[in-house]
C-alpha positions as CSV (number, residue, x, y, z in Angstrom):
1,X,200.3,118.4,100.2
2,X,201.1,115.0,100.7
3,X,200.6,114.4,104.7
4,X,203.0,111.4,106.6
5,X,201.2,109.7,109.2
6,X,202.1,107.0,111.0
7,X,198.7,105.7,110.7
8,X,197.8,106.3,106.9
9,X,200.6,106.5,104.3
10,X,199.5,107.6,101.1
11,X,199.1,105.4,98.3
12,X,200.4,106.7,94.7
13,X,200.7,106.4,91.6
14,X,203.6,108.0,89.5
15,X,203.9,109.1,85.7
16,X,206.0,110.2,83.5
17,X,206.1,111.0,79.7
18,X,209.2,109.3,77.5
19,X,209.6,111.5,74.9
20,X,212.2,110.7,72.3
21,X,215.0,113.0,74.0
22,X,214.4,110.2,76.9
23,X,215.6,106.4,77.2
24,X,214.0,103.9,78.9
25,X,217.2,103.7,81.4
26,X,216.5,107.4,82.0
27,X,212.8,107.1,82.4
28,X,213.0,104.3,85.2
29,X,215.7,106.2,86.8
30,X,214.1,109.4,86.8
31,X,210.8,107.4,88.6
32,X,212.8,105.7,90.9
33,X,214.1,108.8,92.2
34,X,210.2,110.3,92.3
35,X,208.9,107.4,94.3
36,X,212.0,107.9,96.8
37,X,211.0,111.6,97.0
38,X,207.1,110.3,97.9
39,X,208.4,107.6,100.4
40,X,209.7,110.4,101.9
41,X,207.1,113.0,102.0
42,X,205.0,110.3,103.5
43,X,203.7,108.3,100.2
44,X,204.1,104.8,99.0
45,X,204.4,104.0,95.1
46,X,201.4,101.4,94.0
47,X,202.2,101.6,90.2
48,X,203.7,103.4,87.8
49,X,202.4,105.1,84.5
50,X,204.5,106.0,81.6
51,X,203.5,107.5,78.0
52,X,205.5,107.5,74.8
53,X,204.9,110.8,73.4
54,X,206.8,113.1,70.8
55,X,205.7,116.1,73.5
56,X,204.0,116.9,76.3
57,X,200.1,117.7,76.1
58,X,199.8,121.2,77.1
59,X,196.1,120.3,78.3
60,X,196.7,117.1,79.9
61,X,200.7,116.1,80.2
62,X,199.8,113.1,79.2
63,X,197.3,112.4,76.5
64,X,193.6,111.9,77.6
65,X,193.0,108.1,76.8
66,X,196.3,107.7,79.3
67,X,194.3,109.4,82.1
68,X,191.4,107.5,81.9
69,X,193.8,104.9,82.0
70,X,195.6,106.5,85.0
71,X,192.3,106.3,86.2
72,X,190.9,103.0,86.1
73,X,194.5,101.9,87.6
74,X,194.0,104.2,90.5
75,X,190.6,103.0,91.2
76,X,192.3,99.4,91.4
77,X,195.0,100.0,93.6
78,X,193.0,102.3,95.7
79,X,195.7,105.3,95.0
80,X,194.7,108.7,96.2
81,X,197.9,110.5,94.7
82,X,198.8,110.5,91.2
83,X,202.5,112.2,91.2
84,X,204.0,113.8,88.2
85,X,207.8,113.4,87.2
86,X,207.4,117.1,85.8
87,X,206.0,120.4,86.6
88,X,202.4,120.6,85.5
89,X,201.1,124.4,84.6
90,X,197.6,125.4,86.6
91,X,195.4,123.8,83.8
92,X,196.9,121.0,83.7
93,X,196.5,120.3,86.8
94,X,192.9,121.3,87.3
95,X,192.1,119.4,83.8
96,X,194.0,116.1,85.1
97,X,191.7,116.6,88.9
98,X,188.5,116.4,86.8
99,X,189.8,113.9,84.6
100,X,191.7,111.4,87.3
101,X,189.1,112.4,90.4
102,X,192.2,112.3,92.5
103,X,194.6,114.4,94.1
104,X,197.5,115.9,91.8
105,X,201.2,116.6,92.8
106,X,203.7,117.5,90.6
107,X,207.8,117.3,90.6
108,X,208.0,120.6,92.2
109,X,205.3,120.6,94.7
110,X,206.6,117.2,96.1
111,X,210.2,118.5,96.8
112,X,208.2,121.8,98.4
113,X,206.3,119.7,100.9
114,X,209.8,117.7,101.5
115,X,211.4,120.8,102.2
116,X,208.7,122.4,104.2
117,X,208.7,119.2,106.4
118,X,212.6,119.6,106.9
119,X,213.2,123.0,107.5
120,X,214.0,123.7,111.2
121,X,216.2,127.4,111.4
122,X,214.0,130.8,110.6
123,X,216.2,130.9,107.2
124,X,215.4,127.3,106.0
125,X,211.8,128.3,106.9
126,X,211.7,131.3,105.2
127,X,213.0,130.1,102.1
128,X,210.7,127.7,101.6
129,X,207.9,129.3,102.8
130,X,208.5,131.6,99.6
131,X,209.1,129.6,97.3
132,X,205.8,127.5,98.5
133,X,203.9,131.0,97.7
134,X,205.4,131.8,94.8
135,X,204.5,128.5,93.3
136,X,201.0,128.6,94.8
137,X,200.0,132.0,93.4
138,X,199.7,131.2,89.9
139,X,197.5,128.2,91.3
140,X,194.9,130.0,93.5
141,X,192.4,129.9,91.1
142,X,191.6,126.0,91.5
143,X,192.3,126.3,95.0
144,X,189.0,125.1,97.4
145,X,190.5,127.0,100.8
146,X,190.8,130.6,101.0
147,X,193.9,131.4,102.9
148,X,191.8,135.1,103.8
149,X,190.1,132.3,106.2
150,X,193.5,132.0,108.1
151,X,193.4,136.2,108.6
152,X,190.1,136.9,108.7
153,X,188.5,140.0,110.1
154,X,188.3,143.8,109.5
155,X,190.4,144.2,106.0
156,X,190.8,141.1,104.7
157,X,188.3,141.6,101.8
158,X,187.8,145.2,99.9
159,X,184.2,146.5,99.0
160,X,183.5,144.6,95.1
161,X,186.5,142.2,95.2
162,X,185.9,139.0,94.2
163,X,187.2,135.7,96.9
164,X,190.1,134.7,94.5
165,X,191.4,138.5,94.4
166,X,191.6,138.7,98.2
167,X,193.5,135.4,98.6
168,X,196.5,136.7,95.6
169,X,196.4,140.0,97.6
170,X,197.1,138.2,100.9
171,X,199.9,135.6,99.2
172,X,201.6,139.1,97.2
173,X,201.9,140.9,101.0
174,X,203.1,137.4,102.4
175,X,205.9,136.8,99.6
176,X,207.1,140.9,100.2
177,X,207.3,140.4,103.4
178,X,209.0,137.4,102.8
179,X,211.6,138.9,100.6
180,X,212.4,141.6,103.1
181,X,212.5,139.0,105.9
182,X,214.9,137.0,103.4
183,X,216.9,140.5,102.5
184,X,217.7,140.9,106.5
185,X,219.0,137.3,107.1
186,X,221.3,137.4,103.5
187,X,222.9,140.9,105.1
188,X,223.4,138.9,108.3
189,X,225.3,136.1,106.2
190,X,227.0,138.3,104.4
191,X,228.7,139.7,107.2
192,X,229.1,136.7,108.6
193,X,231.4,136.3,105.4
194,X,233.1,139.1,105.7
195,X,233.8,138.0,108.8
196,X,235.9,134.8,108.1
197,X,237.1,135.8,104.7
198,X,240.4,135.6,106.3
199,X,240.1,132.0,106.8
200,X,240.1,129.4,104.1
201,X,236.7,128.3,103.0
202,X,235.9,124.8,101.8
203,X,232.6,123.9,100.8
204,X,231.1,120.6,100.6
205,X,228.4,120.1,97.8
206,X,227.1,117.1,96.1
207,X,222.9,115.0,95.3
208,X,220.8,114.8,97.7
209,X,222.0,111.8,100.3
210,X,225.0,111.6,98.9
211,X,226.4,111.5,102.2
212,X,227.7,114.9,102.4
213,X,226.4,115.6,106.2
214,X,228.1,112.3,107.4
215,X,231.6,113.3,105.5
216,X,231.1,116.4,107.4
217,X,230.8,115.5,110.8
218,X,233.7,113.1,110.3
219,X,235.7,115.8,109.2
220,X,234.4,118.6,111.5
221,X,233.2,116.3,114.1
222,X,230.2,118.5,114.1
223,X,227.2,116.7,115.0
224,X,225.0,117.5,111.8
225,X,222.0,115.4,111.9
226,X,223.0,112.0,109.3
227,X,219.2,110.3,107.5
228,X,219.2,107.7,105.0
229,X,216.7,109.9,103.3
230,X,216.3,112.7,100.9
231,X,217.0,116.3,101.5
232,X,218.2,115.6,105.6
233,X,220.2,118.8,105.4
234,X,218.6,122.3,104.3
235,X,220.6,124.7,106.4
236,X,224.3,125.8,105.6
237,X,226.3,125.0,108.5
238,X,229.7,126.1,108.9
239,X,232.5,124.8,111.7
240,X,236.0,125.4,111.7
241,X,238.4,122.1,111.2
242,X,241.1,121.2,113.2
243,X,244.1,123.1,112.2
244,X,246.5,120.6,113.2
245,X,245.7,118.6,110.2
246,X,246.1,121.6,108.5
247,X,248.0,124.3,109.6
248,X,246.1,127.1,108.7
249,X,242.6,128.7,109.7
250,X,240.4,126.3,107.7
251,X,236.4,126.4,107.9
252,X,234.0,123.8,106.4
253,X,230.2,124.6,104.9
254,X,227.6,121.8,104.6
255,X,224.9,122.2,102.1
256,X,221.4,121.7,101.0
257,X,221.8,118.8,98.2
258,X,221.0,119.1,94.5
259,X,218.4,117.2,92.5
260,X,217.6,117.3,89.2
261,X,214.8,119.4,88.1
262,X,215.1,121.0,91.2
263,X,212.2,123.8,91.2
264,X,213.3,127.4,90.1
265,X,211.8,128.7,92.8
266,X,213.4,127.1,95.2
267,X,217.0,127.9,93.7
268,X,216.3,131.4,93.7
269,X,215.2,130.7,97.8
270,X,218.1,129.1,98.5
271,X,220.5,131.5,97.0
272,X,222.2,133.0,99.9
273,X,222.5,129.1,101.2
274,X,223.8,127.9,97.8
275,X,226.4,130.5,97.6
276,X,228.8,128.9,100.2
277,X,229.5,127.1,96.8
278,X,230.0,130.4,94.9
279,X,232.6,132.0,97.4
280,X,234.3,129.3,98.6
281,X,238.5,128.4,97.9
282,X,237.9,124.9,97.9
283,X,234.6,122.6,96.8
284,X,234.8,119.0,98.1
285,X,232.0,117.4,95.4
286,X,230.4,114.0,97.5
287,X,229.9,111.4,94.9
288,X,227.6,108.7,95.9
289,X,230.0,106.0,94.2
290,X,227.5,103.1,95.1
291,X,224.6,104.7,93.0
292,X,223.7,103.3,89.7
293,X,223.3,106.2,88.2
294,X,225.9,108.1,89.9
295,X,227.3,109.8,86.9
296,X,224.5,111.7,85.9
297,X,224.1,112.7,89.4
298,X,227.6,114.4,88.9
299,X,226.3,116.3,85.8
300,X,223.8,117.7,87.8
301,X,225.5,118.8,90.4
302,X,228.3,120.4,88.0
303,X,225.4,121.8,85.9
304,X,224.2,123.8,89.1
305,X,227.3,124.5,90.1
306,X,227.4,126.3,86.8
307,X,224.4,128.2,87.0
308,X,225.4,129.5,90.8
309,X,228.3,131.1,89.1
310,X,231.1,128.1,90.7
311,X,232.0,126.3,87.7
312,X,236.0,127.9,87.9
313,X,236.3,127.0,91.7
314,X,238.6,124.8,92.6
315,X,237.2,121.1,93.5
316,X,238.2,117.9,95.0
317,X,235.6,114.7,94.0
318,X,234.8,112.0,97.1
319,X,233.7,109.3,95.9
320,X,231.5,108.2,99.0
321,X,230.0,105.1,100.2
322,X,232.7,102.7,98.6
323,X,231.7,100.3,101.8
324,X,228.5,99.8,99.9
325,X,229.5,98.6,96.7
326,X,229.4,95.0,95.7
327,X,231.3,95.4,92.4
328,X,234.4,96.5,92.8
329,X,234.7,96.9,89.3
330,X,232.5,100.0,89.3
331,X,235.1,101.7,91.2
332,X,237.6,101.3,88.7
333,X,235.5,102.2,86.4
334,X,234.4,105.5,88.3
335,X,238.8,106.4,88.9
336,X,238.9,105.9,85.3
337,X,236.4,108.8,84.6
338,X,237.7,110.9,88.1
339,X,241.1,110.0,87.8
340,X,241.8,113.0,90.9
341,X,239.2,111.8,92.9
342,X,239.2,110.4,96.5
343,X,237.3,106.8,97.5
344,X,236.5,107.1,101.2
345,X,233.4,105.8,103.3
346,X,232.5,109.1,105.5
347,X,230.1,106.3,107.6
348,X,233.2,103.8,108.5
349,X,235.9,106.3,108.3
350,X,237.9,104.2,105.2
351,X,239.8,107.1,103.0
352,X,239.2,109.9,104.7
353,X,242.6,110.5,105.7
354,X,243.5,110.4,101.9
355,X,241.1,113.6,101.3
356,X,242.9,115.8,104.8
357,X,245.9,115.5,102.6
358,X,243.9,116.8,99.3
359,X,242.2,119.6,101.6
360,X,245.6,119.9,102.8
361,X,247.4,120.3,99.6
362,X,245.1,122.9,98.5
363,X,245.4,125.1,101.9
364,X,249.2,125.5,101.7
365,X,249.1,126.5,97.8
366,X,247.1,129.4,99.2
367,X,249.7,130.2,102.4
368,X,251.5,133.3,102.3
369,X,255.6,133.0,102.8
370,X,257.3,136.1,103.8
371,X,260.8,137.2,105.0
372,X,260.7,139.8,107.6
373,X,264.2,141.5,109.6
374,X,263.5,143.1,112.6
375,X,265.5,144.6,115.5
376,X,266.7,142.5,118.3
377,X,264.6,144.8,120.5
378,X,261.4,144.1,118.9
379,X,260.4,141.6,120.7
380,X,256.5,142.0,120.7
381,X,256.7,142.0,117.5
382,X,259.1,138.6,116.9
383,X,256.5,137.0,119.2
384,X,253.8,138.1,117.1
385,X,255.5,136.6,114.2
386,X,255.5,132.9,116.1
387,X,252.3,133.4,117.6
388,X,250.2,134.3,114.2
389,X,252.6,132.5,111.4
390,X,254.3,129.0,110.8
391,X,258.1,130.0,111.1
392,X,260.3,128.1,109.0
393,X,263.5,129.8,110.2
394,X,264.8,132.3,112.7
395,X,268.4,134.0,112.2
396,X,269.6,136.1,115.2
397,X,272.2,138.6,114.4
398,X,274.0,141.5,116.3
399,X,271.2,143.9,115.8
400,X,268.7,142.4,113.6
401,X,266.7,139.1,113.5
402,X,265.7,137.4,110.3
403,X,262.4,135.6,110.3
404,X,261.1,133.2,107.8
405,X,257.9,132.6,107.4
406,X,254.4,131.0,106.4
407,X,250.5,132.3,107.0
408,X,247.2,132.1,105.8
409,X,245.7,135.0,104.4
410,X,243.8,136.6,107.2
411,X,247.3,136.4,109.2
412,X,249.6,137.2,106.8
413,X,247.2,140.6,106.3
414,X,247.5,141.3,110.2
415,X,251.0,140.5,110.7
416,X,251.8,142.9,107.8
417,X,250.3,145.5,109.7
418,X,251.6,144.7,113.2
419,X,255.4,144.9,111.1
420,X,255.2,148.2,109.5
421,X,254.2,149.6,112.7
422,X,256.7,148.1,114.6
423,X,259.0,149.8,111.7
424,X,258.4,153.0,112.4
């Protein structure tokens, strides 16, 4: 793993292959992005590589005269990292070490050691600290440290088995107990769910520094810890918004941002996370408007939105960080292709009342109205009904009182209840 000192920062080289599927717009994009994900594991870009090449080599990713290159460049620039735009398999890896002589990090194992240097609640831990296994045990075999070392001891190696064979039984019990560890904390969320599945749930989603944790502390004033820097957030955290601005029970989930080419592994990880997404009413999607390449960040998003299962849920789009931009044109241009969308800075505050009334619009299309007549002598239950509900009208008769009247769903549920007994 790449290791951030404040001493010694890494120096790297990155590389990519264009193949003819790519452009050269997506090629420096898609390296730009890589050497922002190395600043911030702790690794500073020195040069970049890049091969024209119908495919990939299955042997080398990149052909073999374009190693020695990488080589020769990496002997210049003193680079002790050469970082890969894509997943590498295990021999291409361990062909590219004894080819290059240097350290090897691909795509996936870059955003692992991001995530693993982010994660701060037992959950974010856990998660990562599977999908770290998971992606090491294919791997163990050009591994030089022996994780057994960590354990140790009485049982940590069986009569006749072989180094390599002790370590994948180690990692196999790790990543069990890891799944049942993982098992435990999704039952926990899930009746945490249950829980508030009264309330209306709104979700915020959107790339990675996008801005989403800063949105939501202005909306939730929640305190969520705000970095100019990739992947800042990894735990879901949920608070409950003001229902003045509202009028109805209303709770807001921040979210671990989305990449592209975000590892498998790590999706799978962060399932029970992700799927604030999946079962929420409302998804707020966080556009960083000031981005150059801030559409194709939006088809990523909506792509893995789609493969969580969210695609049909309602959304609103902020387009975020408007303060930023120096051409005002690009925010024509980006209403044009999000006509519904919502330009707000979550950092100076600019818009944000505009997107209440959106959140706003889409809690009362979900509010329950109801008509209820009780007796005069009910008056627990006419209480109940001002006390739980947002009456629109009251009509006192001899006997009977006629009460008009608006609820969210978790209310409107109770106050049925609380009526039909007082019925009886």
């Amino acid at each position: 793993m790449i290791e951030n000192s404040l001493e010694t920062r890494e120096r790297a080289i990155v590389v990519a292959v264009q193949t003819p599927l790519l452009s050269d717009d997506d090629v420096d994009e898609h390296l730009t992005e890589l050497e922002e994900l190395a600043k911030t594991a702790g690794a500073d870009s020195v040069a970049r590589a890049v091969q024209d090449r119908r495919s990939i080599d299955s042997a080398t990713y990149v052909g073999k005269g374009k190693a020695e290159q990488i080589k020769t460049i990496a002997e210049a620039m003193e680079a002790t990292t050469i970082i890969f735009d894509d997943d590498l398999s295990p021999a291409q890896t361990r062909n590219l070490e004894n080819a290059i002589e240097r350290k090897i990090v691909d795509r996936s194992s870059l955003i692992l050691d991001i995530f693993a240097k982010n994660a701060r609640t037992r959950a974010a831990k856990t998660q990562v600290e599977l999908a770290q296994l998971e992606y090491l045990l294919p791997r163990l075999t050009r591994m030089w440290t022996h994780l057994s070392k960590q354990y140790g001891g009485v049982g940590t190696k069986g009569p006749g088995e072989t180094q390599i064979e002790t370590d994948r039984r180690i990692v196999r019990d790790r990543i069990a107990k890891l799944k049942k560890k993982l098992a435990k904390i999704e039952t926990t969320r899930e009746t945490q769910a249950a829980n508030r599945s009264g309330a209306f749930n709104a979700c915020l989603v959107g790339y990675t520094n996008a801005g989403k944790s800063t949105l939501f502390n202005r909306l939730a004033d929640a305190g969520a810890l705000q970095a100019d820097k990739l992947f800042a957030t990894l735990d879901s955290t949920t608070r409950e918004l003001d229902a003045k601005h509202l009028g109805a029970d209303v709770l807001l989930s921040d979210t671990v941002g989305f990449i592209r080419k975000l590892p498998a592994r790590l999706v799978e990880s962060f399932k029970s996370t992700l799927n604030e997404a999946r079962d929420a009413d409302l998804i707020i999607h966080v556009v960083d408007v000031s981005h150059e390449y801030f559409e194709d960040h939006v088809r990523v998003v909506e792509e893995t939105l789609k493969e969580l299962g969210a695609e049909e849920t309602p959304r609103v789009v902020a387009l975020n960080k408007i303060d930023l931009l120096k051409d005002r044109d690009r925010l024509h241009y980006a209403l044009n292709r999000f006509p519904d969308a919502t330009p707000l800075s979550a950092a100076r505050g600019y818009g944000v009342e505009k997107l209440w009334e959106r959140i706003r619009d889409r809690v009362e299309a979900t509010l329950v109205s109801a008509e209820v007549r009780l007796p005069i002598h009910q008056t627990k239950a006419v209480a109940d009904v001002h006390r739980m509900a947002d009456v629109l009208s009251t009509d006192y008769g001899d006997e009977i009182v006629t009460i008009r009247y608006r609820a969210d769903r978790k209310n409107a549920g109770a106050l049925e209840r609380i009526l039909a007994d007082a019925a009886r």
